[in-house]
N, C-alpha and C positions, 0 to 999 in steps of 0.2 A: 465466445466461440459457440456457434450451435450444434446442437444434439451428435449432425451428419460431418460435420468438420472432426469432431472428437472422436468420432467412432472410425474415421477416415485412418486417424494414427492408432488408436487401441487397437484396431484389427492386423495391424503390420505384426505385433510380437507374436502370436498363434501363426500368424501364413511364415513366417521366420522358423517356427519354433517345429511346426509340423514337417516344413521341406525339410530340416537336419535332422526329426527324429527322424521320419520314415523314407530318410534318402532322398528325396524327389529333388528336383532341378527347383532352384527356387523360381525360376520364371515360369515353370509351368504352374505355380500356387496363386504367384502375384496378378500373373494374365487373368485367367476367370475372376480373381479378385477385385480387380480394375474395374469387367464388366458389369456383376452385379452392384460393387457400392456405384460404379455413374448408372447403375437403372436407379437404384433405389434413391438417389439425388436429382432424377428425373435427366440424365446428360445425356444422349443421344450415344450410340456405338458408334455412329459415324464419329463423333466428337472424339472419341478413346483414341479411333485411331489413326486419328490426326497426328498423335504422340507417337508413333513409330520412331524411332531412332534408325533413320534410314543412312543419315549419315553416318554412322558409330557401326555398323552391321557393314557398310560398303567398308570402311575403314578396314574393317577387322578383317575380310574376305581378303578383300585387295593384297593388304599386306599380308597375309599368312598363304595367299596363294602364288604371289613374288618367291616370301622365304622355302614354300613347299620345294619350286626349282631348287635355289639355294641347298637347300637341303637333301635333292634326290642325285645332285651331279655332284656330290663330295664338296661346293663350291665351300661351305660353311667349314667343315672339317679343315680346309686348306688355311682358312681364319682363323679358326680357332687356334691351329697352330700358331700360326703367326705370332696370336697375342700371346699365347703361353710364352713362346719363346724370348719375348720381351720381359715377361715377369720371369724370367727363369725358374728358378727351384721354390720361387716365393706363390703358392699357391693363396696364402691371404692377400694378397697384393692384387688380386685377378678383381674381387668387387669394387675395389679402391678405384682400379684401374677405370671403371665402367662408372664410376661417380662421377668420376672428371671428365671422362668422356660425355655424358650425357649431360655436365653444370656447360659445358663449352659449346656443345651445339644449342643449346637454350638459351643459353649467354648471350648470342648474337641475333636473337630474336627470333628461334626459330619456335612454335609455339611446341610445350613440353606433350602433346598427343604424339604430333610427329615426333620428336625427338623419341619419344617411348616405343614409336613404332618402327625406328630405324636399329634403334641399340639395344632395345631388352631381347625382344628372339638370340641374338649372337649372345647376350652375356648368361641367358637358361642356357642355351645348348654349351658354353662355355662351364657351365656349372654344372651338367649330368655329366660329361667328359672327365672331370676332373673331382666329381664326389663333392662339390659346394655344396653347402644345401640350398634348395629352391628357392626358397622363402628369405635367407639369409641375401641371393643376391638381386633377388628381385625387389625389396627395401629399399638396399642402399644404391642401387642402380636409377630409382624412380625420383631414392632422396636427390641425386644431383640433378636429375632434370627438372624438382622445383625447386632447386636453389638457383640454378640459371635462367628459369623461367619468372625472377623477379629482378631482369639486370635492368639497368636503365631506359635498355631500348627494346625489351621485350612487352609481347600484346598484353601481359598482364599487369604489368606496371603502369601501361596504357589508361585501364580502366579505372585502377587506385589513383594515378592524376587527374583525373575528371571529376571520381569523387571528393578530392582531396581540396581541387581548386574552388568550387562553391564556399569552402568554410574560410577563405582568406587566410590561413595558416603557414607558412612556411615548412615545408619541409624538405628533406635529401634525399633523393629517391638512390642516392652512392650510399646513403648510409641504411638506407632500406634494404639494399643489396648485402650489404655486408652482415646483417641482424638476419638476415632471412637464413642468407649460405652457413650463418654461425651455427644458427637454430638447428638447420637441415644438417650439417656436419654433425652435431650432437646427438640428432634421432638416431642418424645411421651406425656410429659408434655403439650406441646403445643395441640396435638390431644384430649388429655383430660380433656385441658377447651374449645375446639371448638367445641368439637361432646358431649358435656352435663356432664362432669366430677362434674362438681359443682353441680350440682343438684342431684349427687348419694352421693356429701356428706351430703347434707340439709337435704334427705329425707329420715325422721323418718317409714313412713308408710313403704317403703321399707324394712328399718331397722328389722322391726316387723314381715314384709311376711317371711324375712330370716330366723328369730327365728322360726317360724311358718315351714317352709319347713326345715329347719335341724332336727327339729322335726321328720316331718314325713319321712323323709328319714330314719336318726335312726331306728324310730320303724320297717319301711317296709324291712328294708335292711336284716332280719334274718325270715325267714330262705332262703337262696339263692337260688336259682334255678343253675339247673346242665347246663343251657344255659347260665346264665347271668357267672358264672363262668369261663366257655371255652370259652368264649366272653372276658373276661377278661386274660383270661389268653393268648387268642390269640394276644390279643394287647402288653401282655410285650411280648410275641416272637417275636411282631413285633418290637419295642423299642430297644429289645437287638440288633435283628439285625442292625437296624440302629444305633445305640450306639456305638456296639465293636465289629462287624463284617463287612466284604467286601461283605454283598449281597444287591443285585437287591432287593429296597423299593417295588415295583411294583409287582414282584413275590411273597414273603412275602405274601403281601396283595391279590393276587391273588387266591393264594394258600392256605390260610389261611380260607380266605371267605368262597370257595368251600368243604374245610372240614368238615365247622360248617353249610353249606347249606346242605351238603348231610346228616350232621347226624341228623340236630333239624329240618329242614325240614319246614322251617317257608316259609309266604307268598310271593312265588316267585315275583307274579308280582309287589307287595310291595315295595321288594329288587330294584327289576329290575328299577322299575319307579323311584324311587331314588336315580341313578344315575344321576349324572351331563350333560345330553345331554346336552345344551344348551352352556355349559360354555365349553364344548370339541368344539362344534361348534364355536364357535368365539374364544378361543384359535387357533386352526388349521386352521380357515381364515388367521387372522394378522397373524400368523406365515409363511403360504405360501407366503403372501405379502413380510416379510419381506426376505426371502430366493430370492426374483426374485430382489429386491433393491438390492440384495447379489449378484447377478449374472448378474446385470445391470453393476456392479461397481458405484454405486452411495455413498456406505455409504467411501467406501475406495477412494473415490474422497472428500469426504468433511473432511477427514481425512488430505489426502493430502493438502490442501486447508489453513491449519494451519502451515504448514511450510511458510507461505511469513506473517504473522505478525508481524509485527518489535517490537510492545512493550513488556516484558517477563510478567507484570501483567495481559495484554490482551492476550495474547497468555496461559497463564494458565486460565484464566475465557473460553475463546473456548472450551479449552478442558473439563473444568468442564460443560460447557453446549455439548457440543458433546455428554460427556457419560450417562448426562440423558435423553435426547432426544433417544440415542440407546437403554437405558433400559429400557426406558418408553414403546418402541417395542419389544423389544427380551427380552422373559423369562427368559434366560440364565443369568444369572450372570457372570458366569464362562467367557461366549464369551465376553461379553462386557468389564471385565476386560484386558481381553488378549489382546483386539484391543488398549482400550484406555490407558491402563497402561504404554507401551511400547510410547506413543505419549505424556503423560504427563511428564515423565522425559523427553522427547527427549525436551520439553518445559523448562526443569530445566536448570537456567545458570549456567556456567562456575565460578567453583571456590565457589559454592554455600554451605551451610555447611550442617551437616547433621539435622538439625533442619528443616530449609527450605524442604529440601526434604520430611520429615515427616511430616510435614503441608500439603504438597502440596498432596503427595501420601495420607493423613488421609480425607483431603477435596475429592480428586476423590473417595473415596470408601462411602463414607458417601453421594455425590452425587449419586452414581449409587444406592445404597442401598437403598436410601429414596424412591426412585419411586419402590417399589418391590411390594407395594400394589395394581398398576394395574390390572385390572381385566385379563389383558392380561400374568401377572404372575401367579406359580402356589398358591399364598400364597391369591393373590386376586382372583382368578378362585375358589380357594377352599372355600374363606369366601363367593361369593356367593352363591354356592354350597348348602353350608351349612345355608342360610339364608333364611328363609319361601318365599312359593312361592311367594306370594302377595306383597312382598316387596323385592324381589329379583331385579328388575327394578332398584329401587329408591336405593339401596346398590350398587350396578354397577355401578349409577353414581356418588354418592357419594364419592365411593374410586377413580374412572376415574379423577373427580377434584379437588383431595387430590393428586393423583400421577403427575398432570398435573402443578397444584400450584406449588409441591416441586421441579420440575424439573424446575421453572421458578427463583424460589426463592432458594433455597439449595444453588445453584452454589454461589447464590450472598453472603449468609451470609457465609460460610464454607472458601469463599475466605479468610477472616479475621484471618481463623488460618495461613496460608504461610506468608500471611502479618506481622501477628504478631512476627514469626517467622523472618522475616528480608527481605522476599521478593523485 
């Protein structure tokens, strides 16, 4: 690795370490950071900002400017009820709820961005309503979007058969599914006695506010308004389209907004202030960073770097820590599977059966998946987004040392399925 590759990652912990001592957006630290190490690597600026994340910034506009309507014509509050009133008195029941919901619309291929962009807004606002805590449902809500997002006929299981079909191996992508959903079923258990789940069972008073607000949802919910309606009805357009059609989440959303802005005509600067600056900011920093690591060759030298490990248990734990450390930086799912998928079999020995390889392939997706809550992703980007301003800080870091944790620990325990397996 050369002098400018190494100093590429050493300099990530200080621009990490300065944005949380002295507050700063971490995208305003990692931007200029980008630009001086590609001068000092000789990369052009034009080159940096090729890495724009134009797509993940439309995304995130599109859909928070959809849910802003949703949100300004009571449409969400009339939902919220809804769901409440199906969980009745059972306020720990409300994340559960939003696990299955999001493993079910990934399940059938819808990829788990959208799915994150259709279900996490409703299940935060679902969680300030009712005293969840933030972090607690935005976990376990994201956990079942990658647990559906590894079904048989999902885009991501897509790319694990590609890599999977070069090594001649057999394997089950049913029983992929079911090691991944186990895995992801266990994180979230885990997040829900960490971040306060037992205290949503104890607590009676809570119990009583939800009777109390089902209530008043009910009564208020008739007679509708002709906004909270087309607010509503804007959102299953948007739904369908991501469900069982090929279009752009982002347009949709785009498009959608600006129909219900020009017809109901509600408080522009409202809307407008309500978008996600902040979190488009510091998405599009770490993401330029990471595009110049891209163009340094630094993450494809440390890839390389796992072919001279002699042991096959060691050389599978690298790669399972490889691919959360990459996803712990890059939004993408999709990329980071592509890169590490193809190095993880390259890790599977000779003559290995096809159990061992679904161990092995169940553990890397279950690792990359678990860090998806970074605020640096868009499921984390969006739960703060979606989190009061005043405590927007303290939920960015929070998920920041849940994604950080599981990228340290995942690798370790998920090893145990390939081992089990006969590793």
């Amino acid at each position: 690795m050369t002098a400018m590759q190494v100093a590429s990652l050493v300099l990530l912990l200080p621009a990490f370490g300065v944005a949380m001592w002295r507050d700063i957006n971490v995208g305003l630290v990692t931007m200029p950071l980008a630009l001086v190490v590609a001068a000092a690597a000789g990369i052009a600026p034009e080159e940096v900002v090729k890495h724009f994340p134009g797509g993940i910034v439309l995304l995130i506009i599109g859909v928070m400017y959809l849910f802003a309507h949703a949100r300004e014509s009571g449409a969400i509050d009339l939902v919220v009820g809804w769901a409440v009133r199906l969980c009745g008195r059972r306020i720990w029941l409300m994340p559960w709820t939003m696990f299955l919901l999001s493993a079910v619309i990934s399940g059938v291929g819808t990829l788990p961005s959208a799915t994150v962009a259709i279900t996490l807004p409703l299940a935060l606002r679902m969680a300030r309503t009712h005293g969840i805590p933030v972090t607690l449902m935005a976990v376990i809500a994201l956990a079942g979007g990658g647990a559906g997002g590894f079904s048989p006929v999902a885009p991501w299981t897509k790319i694990v058969d590609e890599a999977v079909a070069g090594a001649g191996i057999a394997y089950s992508p049913w029983a992929l599914f079911a090691l991944v959903t186990g895995l992801q079923l266990v994180l979230a258990v885990v997040a829900f006695l960490a971040f306060g789940g037992l205290r949503l069972l104890r607590s009676d008073s809570e119990r009583r506010a939800a009777e109390r607000e089902v209530g008043q949802v009910v009564r208020g919910a008739a007679p509708m308004s002709t906004y909270q309606l087309c607010s509503l009805l804007g959102l299953g357009v948007f739904v369908v389209s991501a469900f069982a059609f090929d279009v752009d989440v982002a347009t949709v959303g785009l498009v959608l907004g600006a129909l219900l802005h020009a017809v109901f005509r509600p408080d522009g600067k409202r809307v407008v202030s309500g978008l996600p600056w902040n979190v488009i900011l510091l998405t599009t920093g770490v993401l330029l960073y990471v595009g110049v690591l891209d163009d340094l060759g630094t993450l494809d030298r440390i890839a390389a770097g796992l072919e001279h490990v002699s042991s096959q248990v060691l050389a599978v734990l690298a790669v399972l820590f490889l691919g959360t450390i990459f996803a712990t930086f890059e939004s993408s799912t999709v990329a980071v599977l592509s890169i590490t998928a193809p190095v993880a079999v390259a890790a599977i020995p000779a003559g290995a059966s096809g159990a061992v390889m679904t161990g092995i392939v169940a553990a890397l997706c279950v690792s990359v998946s678990s860090v998806a809550v970074s605020p640096f992703h868009l499921g984390g980007a969006l739960a703060v987004a979606n989190s009061e301003e005043a405590e927007q800080s303290r939920v960015l870091r929070m998920l920041l040392l849940w994604s950080l944790g599981a990228a340290l620990v995942v690798p370790l325990a998920t090893l145990l399925v390939p081992l089990a397996a006969g590793l």
